[in-house]
C-alpha positions in Angstrom: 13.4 -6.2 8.0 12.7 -5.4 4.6 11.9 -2.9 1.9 9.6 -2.4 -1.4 9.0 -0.2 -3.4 5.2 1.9 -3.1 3.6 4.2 -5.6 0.3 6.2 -4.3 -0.3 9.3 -6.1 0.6 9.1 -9.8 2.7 12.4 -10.1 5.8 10.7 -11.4 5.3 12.4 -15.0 3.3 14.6 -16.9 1.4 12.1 -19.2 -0.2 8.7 -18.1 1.4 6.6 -20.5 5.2 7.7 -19.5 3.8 7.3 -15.8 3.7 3.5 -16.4 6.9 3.6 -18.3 8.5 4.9 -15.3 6.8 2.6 -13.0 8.4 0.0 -15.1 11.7 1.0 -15.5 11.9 1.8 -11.0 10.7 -2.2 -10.6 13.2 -3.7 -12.8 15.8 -1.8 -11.1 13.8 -2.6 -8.0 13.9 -6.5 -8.8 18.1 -6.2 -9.9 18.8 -4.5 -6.7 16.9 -7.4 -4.3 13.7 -5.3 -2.9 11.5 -7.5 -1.4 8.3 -6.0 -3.3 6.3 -3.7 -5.0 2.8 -1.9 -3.9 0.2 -0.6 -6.4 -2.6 0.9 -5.3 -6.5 1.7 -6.5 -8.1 5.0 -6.8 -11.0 6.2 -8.4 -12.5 9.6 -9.7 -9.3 11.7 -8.4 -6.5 13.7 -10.3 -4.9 12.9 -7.0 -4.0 8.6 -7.8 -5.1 9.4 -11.8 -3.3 6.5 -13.2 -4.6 3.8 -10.7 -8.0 2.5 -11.4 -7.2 -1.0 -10.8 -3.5 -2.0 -10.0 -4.4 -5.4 -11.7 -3.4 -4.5 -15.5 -0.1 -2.9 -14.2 1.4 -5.7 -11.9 0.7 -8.0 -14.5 3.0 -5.8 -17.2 5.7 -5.6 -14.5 5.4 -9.2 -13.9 7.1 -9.9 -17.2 9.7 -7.5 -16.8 10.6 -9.2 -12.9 11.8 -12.5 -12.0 11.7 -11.4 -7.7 9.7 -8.8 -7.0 6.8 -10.0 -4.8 4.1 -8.2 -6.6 1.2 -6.5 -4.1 -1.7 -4.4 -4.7 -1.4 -1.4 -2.1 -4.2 -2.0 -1.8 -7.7 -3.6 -3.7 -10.5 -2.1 -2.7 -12.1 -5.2 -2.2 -15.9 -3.6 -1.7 -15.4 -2.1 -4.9 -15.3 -5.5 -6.8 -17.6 -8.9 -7.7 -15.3 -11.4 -5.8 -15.8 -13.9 -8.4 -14.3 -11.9 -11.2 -11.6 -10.8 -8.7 -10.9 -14.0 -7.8 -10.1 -15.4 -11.4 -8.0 -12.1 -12.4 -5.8 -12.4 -9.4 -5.3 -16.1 -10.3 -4.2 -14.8 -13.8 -1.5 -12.6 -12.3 -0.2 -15.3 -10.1 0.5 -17.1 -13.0 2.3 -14.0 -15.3 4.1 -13.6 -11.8 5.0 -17.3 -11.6 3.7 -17.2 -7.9 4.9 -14.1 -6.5 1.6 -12.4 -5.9 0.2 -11.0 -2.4 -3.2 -9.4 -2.6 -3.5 -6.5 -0.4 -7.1 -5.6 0.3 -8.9 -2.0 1.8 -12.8 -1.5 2.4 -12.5 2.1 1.0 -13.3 5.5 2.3 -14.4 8.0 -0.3 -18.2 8.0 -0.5 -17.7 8.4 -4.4 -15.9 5.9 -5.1 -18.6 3.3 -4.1 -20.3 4.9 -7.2 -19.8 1.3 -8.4 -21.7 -0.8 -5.4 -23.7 2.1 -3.7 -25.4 -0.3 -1.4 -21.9 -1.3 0.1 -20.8 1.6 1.3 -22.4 1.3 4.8 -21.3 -2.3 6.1 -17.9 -1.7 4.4 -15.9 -2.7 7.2 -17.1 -5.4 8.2 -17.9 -6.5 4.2 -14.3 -6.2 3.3 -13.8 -9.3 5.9 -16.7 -11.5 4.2 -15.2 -10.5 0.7 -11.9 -11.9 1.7 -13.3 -15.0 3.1 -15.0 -15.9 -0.6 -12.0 -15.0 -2.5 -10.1 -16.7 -0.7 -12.6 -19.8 -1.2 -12.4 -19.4 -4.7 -9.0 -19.4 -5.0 -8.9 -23.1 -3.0 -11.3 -24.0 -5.8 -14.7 -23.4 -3.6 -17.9 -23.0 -5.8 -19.8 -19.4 -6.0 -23.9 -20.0 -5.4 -25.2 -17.6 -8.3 -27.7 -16.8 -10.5 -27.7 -17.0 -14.4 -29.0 -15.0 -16.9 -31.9 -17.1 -17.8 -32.8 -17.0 -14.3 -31.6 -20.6 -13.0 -29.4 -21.1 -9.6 -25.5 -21.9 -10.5 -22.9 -22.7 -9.2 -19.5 -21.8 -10.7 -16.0 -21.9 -10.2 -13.0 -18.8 -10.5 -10.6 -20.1 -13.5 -7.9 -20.6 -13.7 -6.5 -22.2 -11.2 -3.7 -20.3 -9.3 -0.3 -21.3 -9.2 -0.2 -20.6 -5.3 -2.4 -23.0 -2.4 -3.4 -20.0 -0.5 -3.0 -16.3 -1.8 -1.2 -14.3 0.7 -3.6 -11.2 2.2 -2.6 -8.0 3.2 -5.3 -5.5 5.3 -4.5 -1.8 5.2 -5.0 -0.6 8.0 -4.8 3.5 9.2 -5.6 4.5 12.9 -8.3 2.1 13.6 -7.0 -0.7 16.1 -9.9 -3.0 15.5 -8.5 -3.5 11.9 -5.2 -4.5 13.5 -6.8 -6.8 15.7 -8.9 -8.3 12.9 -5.9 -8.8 10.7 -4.0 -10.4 13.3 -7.0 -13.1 13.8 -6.8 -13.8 10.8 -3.5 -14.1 10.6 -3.1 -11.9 7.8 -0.6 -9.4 6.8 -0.6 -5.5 8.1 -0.3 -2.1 5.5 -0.2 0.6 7.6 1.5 4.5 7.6 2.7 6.6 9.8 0.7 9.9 8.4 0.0 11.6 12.0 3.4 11.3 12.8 2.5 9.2 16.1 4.7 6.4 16.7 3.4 5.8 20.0 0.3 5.0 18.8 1.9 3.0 16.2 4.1 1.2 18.4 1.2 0.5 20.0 -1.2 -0.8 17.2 1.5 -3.2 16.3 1.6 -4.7 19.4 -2.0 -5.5 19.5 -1.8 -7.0 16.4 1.1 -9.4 17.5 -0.6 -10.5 20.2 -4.1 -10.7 18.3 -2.1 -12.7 16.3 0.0 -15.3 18.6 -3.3 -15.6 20.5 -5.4 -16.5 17.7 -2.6 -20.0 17.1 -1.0 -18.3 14.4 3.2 -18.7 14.4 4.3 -15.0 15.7 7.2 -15.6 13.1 4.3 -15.2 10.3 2.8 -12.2 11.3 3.9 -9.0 8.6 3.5 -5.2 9.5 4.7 -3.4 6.5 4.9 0.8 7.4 4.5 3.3 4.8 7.2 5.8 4.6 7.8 9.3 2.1 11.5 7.9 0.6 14.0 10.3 -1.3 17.6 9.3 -0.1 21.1 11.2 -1.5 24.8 11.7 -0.5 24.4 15.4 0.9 21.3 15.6 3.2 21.3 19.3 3.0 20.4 19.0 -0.5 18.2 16.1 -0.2 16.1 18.5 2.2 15.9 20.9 -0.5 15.1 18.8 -3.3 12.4 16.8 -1.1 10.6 19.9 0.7 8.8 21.6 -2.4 7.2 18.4 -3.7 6.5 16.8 -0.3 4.8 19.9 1.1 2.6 20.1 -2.4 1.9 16.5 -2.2 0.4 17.3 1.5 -1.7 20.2 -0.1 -3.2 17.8 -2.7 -3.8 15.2 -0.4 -6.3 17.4 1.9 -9.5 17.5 -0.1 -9.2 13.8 0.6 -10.1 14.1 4.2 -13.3 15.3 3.5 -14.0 11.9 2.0 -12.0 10.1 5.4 -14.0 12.8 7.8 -17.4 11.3 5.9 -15.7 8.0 6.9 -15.6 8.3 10.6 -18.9 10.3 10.9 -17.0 13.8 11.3 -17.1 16.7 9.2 -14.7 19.1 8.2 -15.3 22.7 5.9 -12.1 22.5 4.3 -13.5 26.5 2.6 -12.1 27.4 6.2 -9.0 26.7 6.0 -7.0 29.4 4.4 -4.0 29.1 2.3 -1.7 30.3 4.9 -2.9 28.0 7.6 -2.6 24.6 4.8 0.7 25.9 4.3 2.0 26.1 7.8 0.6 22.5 8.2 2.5 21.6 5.3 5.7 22.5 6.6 5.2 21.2 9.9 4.6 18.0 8.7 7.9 17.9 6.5 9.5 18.6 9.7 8.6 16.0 12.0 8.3 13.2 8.5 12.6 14.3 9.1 12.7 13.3 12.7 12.5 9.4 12.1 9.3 9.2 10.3 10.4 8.5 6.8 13.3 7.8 4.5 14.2 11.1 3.6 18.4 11.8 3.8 21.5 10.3 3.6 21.6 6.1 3.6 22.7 7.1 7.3 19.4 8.8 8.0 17.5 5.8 6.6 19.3 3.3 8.4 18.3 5.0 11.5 14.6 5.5 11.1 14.5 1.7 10.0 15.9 0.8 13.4 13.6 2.8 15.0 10.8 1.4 12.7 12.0 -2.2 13.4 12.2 -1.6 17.0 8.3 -0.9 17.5 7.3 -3.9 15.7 7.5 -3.2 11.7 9.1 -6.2 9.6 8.8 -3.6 6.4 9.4 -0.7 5.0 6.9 0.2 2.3 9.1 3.1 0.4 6.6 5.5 -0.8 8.6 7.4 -3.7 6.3 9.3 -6.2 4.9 12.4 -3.6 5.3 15.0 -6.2 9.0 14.0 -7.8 9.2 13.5 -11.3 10.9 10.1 -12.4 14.2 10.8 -13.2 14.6 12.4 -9.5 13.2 9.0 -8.5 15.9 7.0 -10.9 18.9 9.2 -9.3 17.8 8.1 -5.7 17.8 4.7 -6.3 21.5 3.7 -6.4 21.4 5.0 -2.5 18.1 3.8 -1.7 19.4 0.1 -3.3 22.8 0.5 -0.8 20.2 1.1 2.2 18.6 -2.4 0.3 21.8 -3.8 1.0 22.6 -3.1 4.0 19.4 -4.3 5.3 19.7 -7.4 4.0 23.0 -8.3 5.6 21.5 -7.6 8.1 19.2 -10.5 7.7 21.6 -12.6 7.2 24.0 -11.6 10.2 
């Protein structure tokens, strides 16, 4: 088992720039304090995820502040993006990062956000797979069939060349078990969350994906399941409750215009006009509840050993620790001393 850092939402301070000077500061403490990683993610168009365009720019400043970290993106929309020119930035960061990147990749949900590749937005899914397969040529050195501007047939090659064989690949994966099944084909790393609350259905998920995986001749000791998780962990849990249930309950109110965008996703729709204040509010506080019964890192070190057991026990070898959901940085700072004894606890653990 192991734990990284995750960022998702931007709402770690008022202005953009001291948002990345934040970010910053949390992975050099991160990287002194042994954390196995660090996720960035990609948004577009979206107060909600402001700061995160492309997670590309950003890994590459904290790669020169890090000397551990494994550096992620959390994840790449991949349909959003030439795999050529993805190809040869990546390659760039595994060299600021001296060979510490892992590329994880999405196919996207929000219809607006294909803005950039309109065509795409249809054969996503199964796209996101093809795109993977080419940048991951690229990286090998493969060539790219293409056309130039003067109209002749090319073939080019993504420079420069990484520092790593084969760039590690991460799939993020929600509900849908066919994306665990693919990603354990392919041998390839799982990003997943436990949003619904259903660890059943996670339990079960994982499972597939271990055996998609063994089946497929990959080495079961290779396969990855990394689980998102809300983290904010104190001394006192009373007041870590109190601190938490504000932010984390506004976070879950912001999130919600988003699943118009996911219900577009999955053919469904929703009229989120119809859902009053009160009833978004009683969801809200719901959810807090049952995220404090085992579904995220939220309490004493105690607390968060415990869910990481129960995490471990259905299958997860991570916990991604999701920390900006509406706290402001220096709320963030003062968890980390106990979020960095949880650290290092867990890697005894791994040692024992």
């Amino acid at each position: 088992m192991r734990l990284s850092l995750m960022f998702f939402s931007g709402e770690l301070e008022a202005k953009t720039g001291d948002q990345y000077q934040t970010i910053l500061d949390l992975a050099e403490i991160a990287d002194r304090r042994g954390f196995a990683g660090i996720w960035l993610p990609e948004r577009h168009f979206s107060s909600f995820g402001a700061p995160f365009p492309n997670p590309i720019p950003l890994l590459a400043a904290i790669a020169v502040r890090t000397s551990r970290l494994t550096l992620r993106s959390g994840s790449l929309v991949a349909t959003l993006h030439h795999p050529l020119r993805l190809a040869e930035e990546l390659a760039m960061l595994d060299h600021l990062c001296g060979g510490r990147l892992e590329a994880g990749f999405a196919s996207g949900w929000m219809p607006s956000d294909f803005a950039f590749f309109p065509d795409r937005y249809e054969r996503r899914h199964a796209l996101l797979f093809e795109l993977i397969d080419e940048i991951q040529s690229l990286w090998r050195g493969g060539l790219h069939d293409a056309r130039s501007g003067s109209g002749e047939t090319v073939r080019v090659r993504a420079l420069p060349r990484p520092v790593q064989r084969d760039l590690p690949v991460w799939i993020a994966a929600a509900q849908s078990i066919e994306t665990f099944r693919s990603a354990g084909r392919r041998g390839e790393g799982v990003l997943t969350h436990v949003l619904d609350g259903n660890l059943q259905k996670l339990a079960e998920n994982i499972g597939v994906y271990r055996e998609e995986f063994a089946q497929a001749g990959h080495d079961p000791a290779e396969g990855r399941v990394a689980v998102m998780l809300h983290t904010f962990v104190g001394q006192d849990r009373d007041e870590v409750i109190e601190t938490v249930r504000a932010p984390y309950c506004e976070h879950l109110k912001q999130i919600a215009p988003l699943a118009r965008g996911l219900a577009t996703a999955r053919n469904r729709s929703v009229d989120l006009n119809r859902l009053n204040a009160g009833y978004v509010d009683q969801f809200a506080r719901v959810h807090f509840e049952r995220a404090l019964d085992g579904r995220s890192l939220i309490g004493t070190p105690q607390d968060a050993l415990h869910t990481i057991k129960v995490m471990r026990d259905i299958g997860a070898d991570e916990i991604a620790c999701l920390v900006d959901f509406g706290l402001r940085g220096e709320r963030v700072r003062q968890q980390m001393p106990h979020l960095g004894e949880v650290n290092d606890h867990v890697v005894r653990g791994n040692r024992a």
